[in-house]
BASEKOL-314377 format. One record per residue (C-alpha): residue number from 1; residue in one letter; x, y, z. Coordinates in steps of 0.2 Angstrom, whole numbers, always signed. Example, Ala and Ser with C-alpha at 12.3 -4.5 7.8 and 13.67 -1.06 7.14 Angstrom:
2
<n = 1, res = A, xx = +62, yy = -22, zz = +39>
<n = 2, res = S, xx = +68, yy = -5, zz = +36>
REM end
This chain:
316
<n = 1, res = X, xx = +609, yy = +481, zz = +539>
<n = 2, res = X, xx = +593, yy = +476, zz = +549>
<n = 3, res = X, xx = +586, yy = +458, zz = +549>
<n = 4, res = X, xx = +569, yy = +455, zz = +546>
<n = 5, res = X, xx = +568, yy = +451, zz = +565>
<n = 6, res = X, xx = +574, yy = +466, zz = +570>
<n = 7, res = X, xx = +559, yy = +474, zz = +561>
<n = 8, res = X, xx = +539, yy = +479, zz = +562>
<n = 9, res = X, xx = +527, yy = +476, zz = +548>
<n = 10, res = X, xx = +511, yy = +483, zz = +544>
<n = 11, res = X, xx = +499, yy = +474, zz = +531>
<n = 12, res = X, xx = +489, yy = +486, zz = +523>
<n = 13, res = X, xx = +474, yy = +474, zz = +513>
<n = 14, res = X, xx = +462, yy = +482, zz = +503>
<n = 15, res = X, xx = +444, yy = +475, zz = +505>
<n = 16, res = X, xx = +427, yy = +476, zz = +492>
<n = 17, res = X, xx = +413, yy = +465, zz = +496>
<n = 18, res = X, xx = +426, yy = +452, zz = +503>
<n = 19, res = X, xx = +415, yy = +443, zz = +517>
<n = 20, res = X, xx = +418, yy = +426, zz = +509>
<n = 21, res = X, xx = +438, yy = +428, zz = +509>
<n = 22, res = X, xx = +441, yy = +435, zz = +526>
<n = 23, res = X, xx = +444, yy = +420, zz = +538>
<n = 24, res = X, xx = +455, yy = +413, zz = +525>
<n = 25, res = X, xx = +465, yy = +429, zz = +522>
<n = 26, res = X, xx = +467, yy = +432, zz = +540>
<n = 27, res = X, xx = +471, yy = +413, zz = +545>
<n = 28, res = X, xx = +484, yy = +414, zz = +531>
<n = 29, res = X, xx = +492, yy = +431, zz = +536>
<n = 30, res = X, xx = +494, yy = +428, zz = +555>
<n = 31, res = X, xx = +501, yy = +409, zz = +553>
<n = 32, res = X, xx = +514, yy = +411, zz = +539>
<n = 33, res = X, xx = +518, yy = +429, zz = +548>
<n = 34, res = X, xx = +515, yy = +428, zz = +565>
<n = 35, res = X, xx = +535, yy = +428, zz = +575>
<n = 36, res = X, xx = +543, yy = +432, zz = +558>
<n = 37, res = X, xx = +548, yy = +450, zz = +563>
<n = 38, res = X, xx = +548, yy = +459, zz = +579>
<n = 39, res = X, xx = +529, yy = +463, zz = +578>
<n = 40, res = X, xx = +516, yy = +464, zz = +564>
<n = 41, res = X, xx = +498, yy = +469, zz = +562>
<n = 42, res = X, xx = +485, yy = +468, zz = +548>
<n = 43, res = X, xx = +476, yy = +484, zz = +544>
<n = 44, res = X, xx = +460, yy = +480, zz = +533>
<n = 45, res = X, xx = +452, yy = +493, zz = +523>
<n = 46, res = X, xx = +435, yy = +492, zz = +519>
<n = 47, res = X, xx = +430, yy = +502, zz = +504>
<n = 48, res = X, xx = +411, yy = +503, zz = +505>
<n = 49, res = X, xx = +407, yy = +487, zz = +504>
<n = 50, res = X, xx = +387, yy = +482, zz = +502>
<n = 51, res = X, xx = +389, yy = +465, zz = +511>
<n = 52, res = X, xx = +396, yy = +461, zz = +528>
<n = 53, res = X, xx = +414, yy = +464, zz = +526>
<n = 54, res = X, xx = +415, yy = +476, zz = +538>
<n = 55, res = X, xx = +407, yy = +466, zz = +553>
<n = 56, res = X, xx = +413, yy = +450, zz = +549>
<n = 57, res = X, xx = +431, yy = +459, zz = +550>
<n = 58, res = X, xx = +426, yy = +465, zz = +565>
<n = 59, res = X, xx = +422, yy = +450, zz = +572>
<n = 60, res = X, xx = +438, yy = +443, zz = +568>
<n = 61, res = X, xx = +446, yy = +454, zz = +580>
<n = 62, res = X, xx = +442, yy = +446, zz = +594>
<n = 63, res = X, xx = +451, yy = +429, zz = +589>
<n = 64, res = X, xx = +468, yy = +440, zz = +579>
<n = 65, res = X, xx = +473, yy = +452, zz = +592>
<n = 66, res = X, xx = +485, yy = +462, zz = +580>
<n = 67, res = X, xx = +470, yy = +466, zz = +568>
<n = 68, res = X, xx = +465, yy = +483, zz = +565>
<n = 69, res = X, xx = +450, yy = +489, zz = +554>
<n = 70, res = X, xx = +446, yy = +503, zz = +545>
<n = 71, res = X, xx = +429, yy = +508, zz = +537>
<n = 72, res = X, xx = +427, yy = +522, zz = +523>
<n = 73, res = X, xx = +412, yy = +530, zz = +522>
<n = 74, res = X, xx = +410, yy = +526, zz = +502>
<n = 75, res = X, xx = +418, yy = +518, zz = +488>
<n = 76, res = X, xx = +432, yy = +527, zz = +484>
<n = 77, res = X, xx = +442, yy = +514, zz = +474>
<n = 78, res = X, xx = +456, yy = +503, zz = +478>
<n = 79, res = X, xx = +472, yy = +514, zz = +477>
<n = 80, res = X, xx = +462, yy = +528, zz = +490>
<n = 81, res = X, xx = +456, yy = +515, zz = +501>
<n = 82, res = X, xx = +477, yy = +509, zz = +500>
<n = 83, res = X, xx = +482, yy = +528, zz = +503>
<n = 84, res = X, xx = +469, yy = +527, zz = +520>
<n = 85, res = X, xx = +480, yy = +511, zz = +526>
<n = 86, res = X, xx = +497, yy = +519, zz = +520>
<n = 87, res = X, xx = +491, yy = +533, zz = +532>
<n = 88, res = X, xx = +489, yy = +522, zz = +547>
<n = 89, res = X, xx = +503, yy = +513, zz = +548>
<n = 90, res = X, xx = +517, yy = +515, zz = +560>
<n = 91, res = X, xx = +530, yy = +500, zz = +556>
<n = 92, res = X, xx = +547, yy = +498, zz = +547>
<n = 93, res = X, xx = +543, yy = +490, zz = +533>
<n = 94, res = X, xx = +525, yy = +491, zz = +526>
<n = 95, res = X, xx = +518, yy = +478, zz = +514>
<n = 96, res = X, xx = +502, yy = +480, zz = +502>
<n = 97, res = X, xx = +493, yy = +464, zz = +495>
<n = 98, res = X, xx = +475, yy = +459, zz = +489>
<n = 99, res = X, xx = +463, yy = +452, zz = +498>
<n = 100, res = X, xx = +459, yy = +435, zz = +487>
<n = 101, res = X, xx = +475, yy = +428, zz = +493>
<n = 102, res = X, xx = +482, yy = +428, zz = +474>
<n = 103, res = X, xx = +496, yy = +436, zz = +484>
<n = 104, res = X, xx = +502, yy = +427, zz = +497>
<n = 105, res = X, xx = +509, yy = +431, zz = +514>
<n = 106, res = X, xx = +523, yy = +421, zz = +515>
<n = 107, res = X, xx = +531, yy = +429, zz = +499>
<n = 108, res = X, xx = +532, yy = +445, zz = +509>
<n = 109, res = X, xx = +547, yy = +439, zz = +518>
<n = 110, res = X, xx = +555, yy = +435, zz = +502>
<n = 111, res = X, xx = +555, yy = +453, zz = +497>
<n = 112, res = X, xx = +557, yy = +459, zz = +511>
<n = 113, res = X, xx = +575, yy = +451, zz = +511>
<n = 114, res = X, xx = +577, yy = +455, zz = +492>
<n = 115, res = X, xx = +574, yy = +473, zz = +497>
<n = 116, res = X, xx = +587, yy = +475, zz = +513>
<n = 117, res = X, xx = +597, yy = +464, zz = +504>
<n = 118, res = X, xx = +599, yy = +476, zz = +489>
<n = 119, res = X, xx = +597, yy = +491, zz = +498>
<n = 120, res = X, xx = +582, yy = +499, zz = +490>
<n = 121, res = X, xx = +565, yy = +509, zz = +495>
<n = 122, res = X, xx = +553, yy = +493, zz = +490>
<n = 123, res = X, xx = +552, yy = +477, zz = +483>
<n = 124, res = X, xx = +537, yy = +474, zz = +470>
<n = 125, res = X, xx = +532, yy = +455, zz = +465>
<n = 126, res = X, xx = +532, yy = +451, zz = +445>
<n = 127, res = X, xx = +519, yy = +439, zz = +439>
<n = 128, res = X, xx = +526, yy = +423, zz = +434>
<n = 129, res = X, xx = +510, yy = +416, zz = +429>
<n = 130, res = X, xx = +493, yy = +420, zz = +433>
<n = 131, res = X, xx = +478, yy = +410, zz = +435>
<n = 132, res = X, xx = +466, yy = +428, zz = +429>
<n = 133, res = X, xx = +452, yy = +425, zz = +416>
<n = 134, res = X, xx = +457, yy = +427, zz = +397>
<n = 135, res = X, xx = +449, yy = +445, zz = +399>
<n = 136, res = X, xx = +456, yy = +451, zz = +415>
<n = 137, res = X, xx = +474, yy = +446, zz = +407>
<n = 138, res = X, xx = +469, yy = +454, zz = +390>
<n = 139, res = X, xx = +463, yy = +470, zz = +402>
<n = 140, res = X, xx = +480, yy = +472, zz = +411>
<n = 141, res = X, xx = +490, yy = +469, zz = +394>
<n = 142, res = X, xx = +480, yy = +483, zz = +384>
<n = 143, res = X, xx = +481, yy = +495, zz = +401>
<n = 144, res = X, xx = +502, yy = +494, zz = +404>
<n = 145, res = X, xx = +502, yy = +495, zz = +385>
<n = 146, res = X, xx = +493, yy = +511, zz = +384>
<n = 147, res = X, xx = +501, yy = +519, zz = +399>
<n = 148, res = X, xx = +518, yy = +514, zz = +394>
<n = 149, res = X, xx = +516, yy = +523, zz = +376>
<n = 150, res = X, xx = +506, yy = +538, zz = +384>
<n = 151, res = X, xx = +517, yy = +540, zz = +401>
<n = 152, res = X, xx = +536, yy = +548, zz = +402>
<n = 153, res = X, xx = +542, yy = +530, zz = +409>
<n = 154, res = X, xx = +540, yy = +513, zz = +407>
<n = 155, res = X, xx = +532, yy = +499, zz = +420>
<n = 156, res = X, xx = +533, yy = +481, zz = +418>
<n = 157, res = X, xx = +516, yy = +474, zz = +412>
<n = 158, res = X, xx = +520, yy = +458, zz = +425>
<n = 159, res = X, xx = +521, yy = +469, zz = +441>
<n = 160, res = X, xx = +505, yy = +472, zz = +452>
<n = 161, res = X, xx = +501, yy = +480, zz = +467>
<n = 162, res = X, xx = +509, yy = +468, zz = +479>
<n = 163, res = X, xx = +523, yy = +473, zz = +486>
<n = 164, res = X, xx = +533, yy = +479, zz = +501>
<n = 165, res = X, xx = +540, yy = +497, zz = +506>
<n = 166, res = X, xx = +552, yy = +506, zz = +519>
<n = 167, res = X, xx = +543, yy = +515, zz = +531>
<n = 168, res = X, xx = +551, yy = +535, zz = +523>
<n = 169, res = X, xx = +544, yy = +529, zz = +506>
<n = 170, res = X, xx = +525, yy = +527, zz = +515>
<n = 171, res = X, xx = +527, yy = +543, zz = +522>
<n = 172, res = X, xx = +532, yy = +555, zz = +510>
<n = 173, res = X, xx = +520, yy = +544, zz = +502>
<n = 174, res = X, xx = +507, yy = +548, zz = +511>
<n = 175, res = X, xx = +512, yy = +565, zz = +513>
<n = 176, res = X, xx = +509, yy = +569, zz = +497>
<n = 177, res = X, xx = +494, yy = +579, zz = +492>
<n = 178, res = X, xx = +488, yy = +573, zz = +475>
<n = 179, res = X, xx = +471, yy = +571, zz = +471>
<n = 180, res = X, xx = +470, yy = +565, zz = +455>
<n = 181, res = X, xx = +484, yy = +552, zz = +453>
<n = 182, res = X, xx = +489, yy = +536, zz = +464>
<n = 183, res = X, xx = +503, yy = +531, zz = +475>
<n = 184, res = X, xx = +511, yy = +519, zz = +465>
<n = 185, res = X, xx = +511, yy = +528, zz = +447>
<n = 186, res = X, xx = +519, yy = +543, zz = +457>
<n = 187, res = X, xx = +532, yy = +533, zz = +463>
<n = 188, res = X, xx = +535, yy = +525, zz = +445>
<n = 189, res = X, xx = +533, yy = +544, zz = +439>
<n = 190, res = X, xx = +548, yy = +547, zz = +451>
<n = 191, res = X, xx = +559, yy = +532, zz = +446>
<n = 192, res = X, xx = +561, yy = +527, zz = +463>
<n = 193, res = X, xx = +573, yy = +514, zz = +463>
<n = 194, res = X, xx = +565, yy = +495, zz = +465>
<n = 195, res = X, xx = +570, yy = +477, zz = +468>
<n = 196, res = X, xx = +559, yy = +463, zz = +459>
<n = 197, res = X, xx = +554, yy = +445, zz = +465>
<n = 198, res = X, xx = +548, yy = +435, zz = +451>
<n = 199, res = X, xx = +534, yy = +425, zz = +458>
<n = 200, res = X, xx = +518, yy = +415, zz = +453>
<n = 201, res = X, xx = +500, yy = +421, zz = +457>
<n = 202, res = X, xx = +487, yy = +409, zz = +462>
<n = 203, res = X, xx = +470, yy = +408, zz = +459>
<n = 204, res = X, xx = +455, yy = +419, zz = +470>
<n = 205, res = X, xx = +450, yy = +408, zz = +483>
<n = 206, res = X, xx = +433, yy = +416, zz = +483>
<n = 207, res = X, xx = +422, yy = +428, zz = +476>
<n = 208, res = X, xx = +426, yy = +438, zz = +462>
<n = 209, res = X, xx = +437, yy = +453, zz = +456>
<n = 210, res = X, xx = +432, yy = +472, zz = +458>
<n = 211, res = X, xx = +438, yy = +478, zz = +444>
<n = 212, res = X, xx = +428, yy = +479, zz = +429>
<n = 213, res = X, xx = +434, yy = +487, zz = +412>
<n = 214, res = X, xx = +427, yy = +504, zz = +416>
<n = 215, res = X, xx = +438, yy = +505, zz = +433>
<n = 216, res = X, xx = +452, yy = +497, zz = +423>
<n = 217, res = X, xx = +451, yy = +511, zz = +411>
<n = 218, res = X, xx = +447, yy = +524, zz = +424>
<n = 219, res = X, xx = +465, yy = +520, zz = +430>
<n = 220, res = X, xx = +473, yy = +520, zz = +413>
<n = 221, res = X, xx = +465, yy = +537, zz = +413>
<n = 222, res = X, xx = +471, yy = +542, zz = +431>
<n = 223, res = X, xx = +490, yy = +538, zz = +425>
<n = 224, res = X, xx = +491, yy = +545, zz = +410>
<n = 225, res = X, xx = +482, yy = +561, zz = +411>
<n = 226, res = X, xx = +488, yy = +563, zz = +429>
<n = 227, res = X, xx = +507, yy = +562, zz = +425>
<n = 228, res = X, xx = +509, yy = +564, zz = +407>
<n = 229, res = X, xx = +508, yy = +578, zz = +393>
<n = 230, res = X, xx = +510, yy = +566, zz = +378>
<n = 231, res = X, xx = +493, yy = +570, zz = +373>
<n = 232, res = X, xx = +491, yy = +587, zz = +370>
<n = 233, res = X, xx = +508, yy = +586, zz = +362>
<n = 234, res = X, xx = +499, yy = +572, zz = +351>
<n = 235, res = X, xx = +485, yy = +584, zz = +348>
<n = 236, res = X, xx = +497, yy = +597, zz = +343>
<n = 237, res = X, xx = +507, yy = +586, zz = +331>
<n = 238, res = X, xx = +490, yy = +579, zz = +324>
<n = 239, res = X, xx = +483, yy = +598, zz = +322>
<n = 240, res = X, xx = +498, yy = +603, zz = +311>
<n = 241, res = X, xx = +498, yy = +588, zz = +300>
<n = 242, res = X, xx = +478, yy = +590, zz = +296>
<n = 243, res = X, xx = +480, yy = +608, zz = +296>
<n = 244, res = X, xx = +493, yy = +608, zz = +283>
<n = 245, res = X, xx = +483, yy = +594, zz = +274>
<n = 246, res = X, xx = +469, yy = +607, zz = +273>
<n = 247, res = X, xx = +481, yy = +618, zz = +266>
<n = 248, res = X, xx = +484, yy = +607, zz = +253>
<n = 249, res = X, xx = +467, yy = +603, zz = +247>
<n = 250, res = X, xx = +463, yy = +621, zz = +247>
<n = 251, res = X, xx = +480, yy = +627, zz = +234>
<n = 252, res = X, xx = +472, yy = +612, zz = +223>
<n = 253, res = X, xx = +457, yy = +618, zz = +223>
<n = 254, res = X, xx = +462, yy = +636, zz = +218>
<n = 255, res = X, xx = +473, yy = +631, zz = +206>
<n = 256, res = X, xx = +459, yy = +617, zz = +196>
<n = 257, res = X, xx = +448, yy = +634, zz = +199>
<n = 258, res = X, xx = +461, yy = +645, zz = +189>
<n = 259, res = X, xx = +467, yy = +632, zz = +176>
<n = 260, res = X, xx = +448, yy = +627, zz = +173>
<n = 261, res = X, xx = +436, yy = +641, zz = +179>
<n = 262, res = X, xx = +423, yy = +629, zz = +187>
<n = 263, res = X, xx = +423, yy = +622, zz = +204>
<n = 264, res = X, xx = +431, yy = +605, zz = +206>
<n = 265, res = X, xx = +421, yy = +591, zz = +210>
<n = 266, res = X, xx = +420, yy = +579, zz = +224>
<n = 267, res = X, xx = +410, yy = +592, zz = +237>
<n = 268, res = X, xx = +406, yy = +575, zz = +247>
<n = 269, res = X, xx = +421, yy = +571, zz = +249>
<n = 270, res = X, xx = +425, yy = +588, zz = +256>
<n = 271, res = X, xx = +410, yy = +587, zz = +267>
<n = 272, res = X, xx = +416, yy = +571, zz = +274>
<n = 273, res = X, xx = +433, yy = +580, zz = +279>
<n = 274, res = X, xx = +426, yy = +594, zz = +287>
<n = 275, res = X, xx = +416, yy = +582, zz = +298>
<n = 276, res = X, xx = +431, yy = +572, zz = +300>
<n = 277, res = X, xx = +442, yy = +590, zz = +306>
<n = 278, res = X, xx = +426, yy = +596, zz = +317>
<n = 279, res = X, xx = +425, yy = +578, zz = +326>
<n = 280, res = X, xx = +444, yy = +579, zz = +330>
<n = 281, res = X, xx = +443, yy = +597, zz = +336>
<n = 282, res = X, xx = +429, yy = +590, zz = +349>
<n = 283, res = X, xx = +441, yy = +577, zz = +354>
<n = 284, res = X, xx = +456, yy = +589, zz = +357>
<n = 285, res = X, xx = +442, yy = +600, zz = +366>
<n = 286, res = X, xx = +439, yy = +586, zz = +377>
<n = 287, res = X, xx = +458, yy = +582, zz = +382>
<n = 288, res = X, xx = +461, yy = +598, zz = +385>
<n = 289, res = X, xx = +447, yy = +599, zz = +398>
<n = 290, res = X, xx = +452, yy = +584, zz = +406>
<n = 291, res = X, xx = +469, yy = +590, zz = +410>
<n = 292, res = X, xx = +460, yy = +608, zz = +415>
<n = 293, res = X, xx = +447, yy = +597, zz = +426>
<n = 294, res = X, xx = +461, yy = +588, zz = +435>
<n = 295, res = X, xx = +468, yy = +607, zz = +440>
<n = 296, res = X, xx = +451, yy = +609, zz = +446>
<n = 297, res = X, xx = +448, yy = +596, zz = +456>
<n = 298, res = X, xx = +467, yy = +599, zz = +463>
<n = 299, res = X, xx = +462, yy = +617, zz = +466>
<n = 300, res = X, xx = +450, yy = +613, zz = +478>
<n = 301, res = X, xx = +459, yy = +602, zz = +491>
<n = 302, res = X, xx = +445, yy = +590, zz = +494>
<n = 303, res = X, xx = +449, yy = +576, zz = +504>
<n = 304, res = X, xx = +456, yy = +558, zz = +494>
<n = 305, res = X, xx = +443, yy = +549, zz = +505>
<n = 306, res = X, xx = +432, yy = +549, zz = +522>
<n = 307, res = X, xx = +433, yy = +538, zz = +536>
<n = 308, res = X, xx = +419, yy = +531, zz = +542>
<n = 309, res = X, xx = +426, yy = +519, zz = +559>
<n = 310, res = X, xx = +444, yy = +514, zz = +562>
<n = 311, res = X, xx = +448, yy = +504, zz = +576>
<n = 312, res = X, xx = +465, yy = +512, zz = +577>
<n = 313, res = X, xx = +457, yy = +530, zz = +580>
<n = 314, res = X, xx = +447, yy = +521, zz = +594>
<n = 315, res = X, xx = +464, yy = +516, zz = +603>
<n = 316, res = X, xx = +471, yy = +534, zz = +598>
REM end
């Protein structure tokens, strides 16, 4: 079995309007992992930030020599801007971690040791506890919960994106060619085999978080649509019960109209369910052309993201 000495690591951070966090995220990284393993680097990814993330990272490289940087051309979201550092890495093990140093980098040895020593592709970090506003924690609860009733398989509602991986996970990984979904529910979807290191999360040392509740449930979206058919089977089930529920308001009516000759009241009423039936027909519309847009956009093999400046294409 290697030893964490014996290894390379690669640090894939994804950045967002992050100038305020970088000299500490960078400090942090390079003196708690600096002569842990054979050799490291940092990869920053910056996701279209408006501020000056991207020149204050590189700035920094002239004092961290194992800094790289990568810029996207837009703001393709966290989990593409992750997939563009998955794609440039090169090391053993590869570890992914937030900027905000809520994750820190001293706990990727940890599960780097908990994953060699049992033998699996990765080792994710479970929230202990969380120092997140009331919202943000209500957010994350109400998204895992959704997912896990919507999705074929279950994911721990305390386990985030920090986490390390074997260097054949990141390339099949990254070798994937998925639009539509992201790299870490594909490899829940797969039930790839993970260790877990229960640790607790800090505070953001600065700024604040990217995510907002239309991102958050743009990716409850992404997971469940992406690799789930629970939905239309739901539409299904719910389009034979109310169909057969018409079916019994109309025997009812036929038979009050035979016993009693006149027309049974309560016309509102019906008017109300007809409504009702039209509104839910829209909605199962509206699924289905989700699930037909997804084989849309995968149909037309456009890129996950664009790259803009990498320094490791410039030493390339």
């Amino acid at each position: 079995m290697s030893k964490i000495n014996d290894l390379e690591l690669d640090i894939v951070v994804p950045l967002y309007n992050d100038s305020d966090v970088l000299p500490a995220l960078c400090n942090a990284v390079f003196s708690e992992i600096n002569g842990k393993f054979k050799s490291f680097r940092l990869i920053l990814i910056d996701d279209g930030s408006v501020d000056s993330t991207f020149k204050n990272a590189m700035e920094m490289r002239s004092e961290f020599k194992n800094l790289e940087v990568i810029r996207l051309a837009g703001n393709f979201g966290q989990h593409r801007a992750i997939l563009a550092g998955l794609r440039s890495t090169k090391g053993d093990v590869v570890a992914v971690m937030d900027s905000d140093l809520q994750d820190r980098p001293e706990h990727i040895l940890i599960m780097v040791e908990k994953m060699l020593e049992e033998d699996t592709p990765m080792a994710i970090a479970r929230r202990v506890s969380r120092n997140d506003s009331l919202l943000k924690k209500i957010g994350s609860r109400t998204f895992a919960t959704l997912s896990n009733v919507l999705v074929p398989f279950k994911v721990d509602p305390h386990l985030g994106a920090f986490r390390v991986l074997r260097k054949n996970v990141v390339k099949q990984i990254c070798d994937v060619k998925e639009h539509t979904g992201t790299p870490f529910s594909m490899l829940y979807s797969l039930k790839i085999p993970y260790s877990i290191v229960d640790l607790d999360r800090d505070a953001r040392i600065a700024g604040k978080s990217g995510y907002n509740l239309r991102k958050s449930m743009k990716l409850a979206s992404d997971r469940i649509l992406t690799y789930s058919i629970k939905p239309i089977r739901m539409s299904i089930f719910l389009g034979i019960l109310f169909g057969l529920v018409s079916i019994s308001i109309a025997a009812y009516s036929i038979v009050n109209y035979g016993l009693q000759d006149r027309v049974a009241p309560g016309w509102t009423s019906l008017a109300f369910v007809t409504s009702f039936f039209g509104g839910l027909n829209l909605l199962f519309l509206g699924i289905l052309g989700e699930y037909i847009g997804r084989i849309y956009i995968e149909s037309r093999g456009i890129p996950n993201y664009m790259i803009q400046d990498s320094t490791i294409n410039d030493e390339k």
